[in-house]
N, C-alpha and C positions, 0 to 999 in steps of 0.2 A: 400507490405502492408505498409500503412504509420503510421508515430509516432509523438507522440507527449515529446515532452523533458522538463523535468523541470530542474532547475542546480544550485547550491549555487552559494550567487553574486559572489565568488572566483574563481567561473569555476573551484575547485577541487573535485566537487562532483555533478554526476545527477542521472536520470534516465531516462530512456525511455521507453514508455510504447506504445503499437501500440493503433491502434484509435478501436483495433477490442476489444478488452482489457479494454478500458473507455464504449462503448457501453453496453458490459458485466455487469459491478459495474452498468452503467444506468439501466438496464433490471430488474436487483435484488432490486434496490432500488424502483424502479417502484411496483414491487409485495412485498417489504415490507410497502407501502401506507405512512400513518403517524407515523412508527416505525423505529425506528434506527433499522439498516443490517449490518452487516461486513463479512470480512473475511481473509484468511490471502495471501499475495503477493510469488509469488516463481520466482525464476528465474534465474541467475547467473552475473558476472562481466566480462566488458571488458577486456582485456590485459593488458592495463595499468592500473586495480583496478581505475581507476574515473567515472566509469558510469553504472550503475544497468541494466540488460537488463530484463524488465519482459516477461516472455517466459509462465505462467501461473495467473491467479485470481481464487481462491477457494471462495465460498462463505461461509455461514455460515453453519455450519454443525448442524446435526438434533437435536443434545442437547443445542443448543445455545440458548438463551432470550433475550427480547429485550422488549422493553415498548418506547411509544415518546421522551424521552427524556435519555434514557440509551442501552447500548445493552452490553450483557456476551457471548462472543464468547466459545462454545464448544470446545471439543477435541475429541469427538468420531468419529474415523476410520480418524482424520488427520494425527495420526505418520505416519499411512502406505502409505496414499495418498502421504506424503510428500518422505516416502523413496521412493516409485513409480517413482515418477518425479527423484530423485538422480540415482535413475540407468537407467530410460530410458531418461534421458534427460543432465542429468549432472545439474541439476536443482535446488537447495536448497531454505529455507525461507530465504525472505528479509526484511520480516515485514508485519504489518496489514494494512486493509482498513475498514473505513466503512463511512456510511451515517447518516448526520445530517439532517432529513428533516423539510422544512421549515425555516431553520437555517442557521447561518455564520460556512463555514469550519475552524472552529477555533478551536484546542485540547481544550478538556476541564482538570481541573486538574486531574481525575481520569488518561486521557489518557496519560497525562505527564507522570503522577506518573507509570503508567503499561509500557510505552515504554524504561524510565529509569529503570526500574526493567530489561525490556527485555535484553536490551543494557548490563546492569552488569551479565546478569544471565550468568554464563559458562553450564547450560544445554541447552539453546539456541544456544549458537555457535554462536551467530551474534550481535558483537558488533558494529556494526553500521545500525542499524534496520530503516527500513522507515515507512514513517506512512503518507497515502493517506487518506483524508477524502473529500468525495461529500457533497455538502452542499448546501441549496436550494428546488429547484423541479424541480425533475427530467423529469418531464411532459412538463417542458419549462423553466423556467431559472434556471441555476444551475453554481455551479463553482469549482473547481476543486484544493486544495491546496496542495502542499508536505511535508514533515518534512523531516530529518534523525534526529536522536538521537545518539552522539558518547558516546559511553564509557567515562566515566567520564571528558567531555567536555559539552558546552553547546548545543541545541537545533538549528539547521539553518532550516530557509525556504528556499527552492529550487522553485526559480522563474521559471514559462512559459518561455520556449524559443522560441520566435515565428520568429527569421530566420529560412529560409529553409537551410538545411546544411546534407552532407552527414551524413549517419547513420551507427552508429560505428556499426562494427561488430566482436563477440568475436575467 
């Protein structure tokens, strides 16, 4: 299965995500038309803690909202989904995704402000939370941006990595 890898310019921090996985976010965004979609990323860390492996994409669950220009990601039946994945997979949350359509994948402040909440919250567990946004259309041109958010640090983009290079495995 091939992947596609984004990575801070430091090369201390990526992810990779398979191409089956970006198809996935396309498909949803695709049936959410002119509506922002999210949802949340699961997955676990390589050996050496520097590279996210996403092993799952949730989409938005059935209480979620959204309007063109906003979306409020639910939480009915995700703790479970989520413990789901922690005992069949080894799998935990990495962070959120969603789609800006028509749009540049650029955080908006709301998201800043929600991914550093994430980042500090200790009910999360995940102080260094990612934040995938598609942006675009989906239908034909679109593009693909990363965050992480550390724990009281500031915000990096994690660039495309577009050498071919072995794929780390955990």
């Amino acid at each position: 299965m091939s992947s596609t890898e984004f990575w801070s310019p430091d090369r201390l921090f990526g992810l990779s995500i398979s191409n089956e996985y970006i198809e996935k976010i396309i498909a949803i965004a695709k049936r959410a038309g002119t509506c922002e979609t999210g949802g949340v990323l699961i997955g676990r860390y390589t050996e050496t803690q520097d590279c996210a492996l996403l092993t799952q994409v949730v989409g938005p669950t059935q209480d979620s909202t959204a309007g063109r220009t906003w979306f409020r990601r639910g939480i009915k039946g995700l703790q479970r989904l989520i413990d789901h994945y922690w005992k069949s997979e080894h799998s935990y949350y990495l962070g959120e995704w969603h789609f800006h359509p028509f749009a540049p994948p650029a955080p908006s402040s709301q998201d800043l402000r929600q991914m550093n909440n994430i980042a500090c919250s200790h009910s999360y567990n995940c102080p260094e939370p990612l934040l995938l946004i598609l942006g675009g259309d989906p239908q034909a041109e679109y593009t693909i941006r990363v965050f992480v958010f550390k724990r009281n640090d500031v915000v990096k983009q994690l660039q495309f990595y577009s050498e071919l290079q072995q794929i780390r495995t955990p």
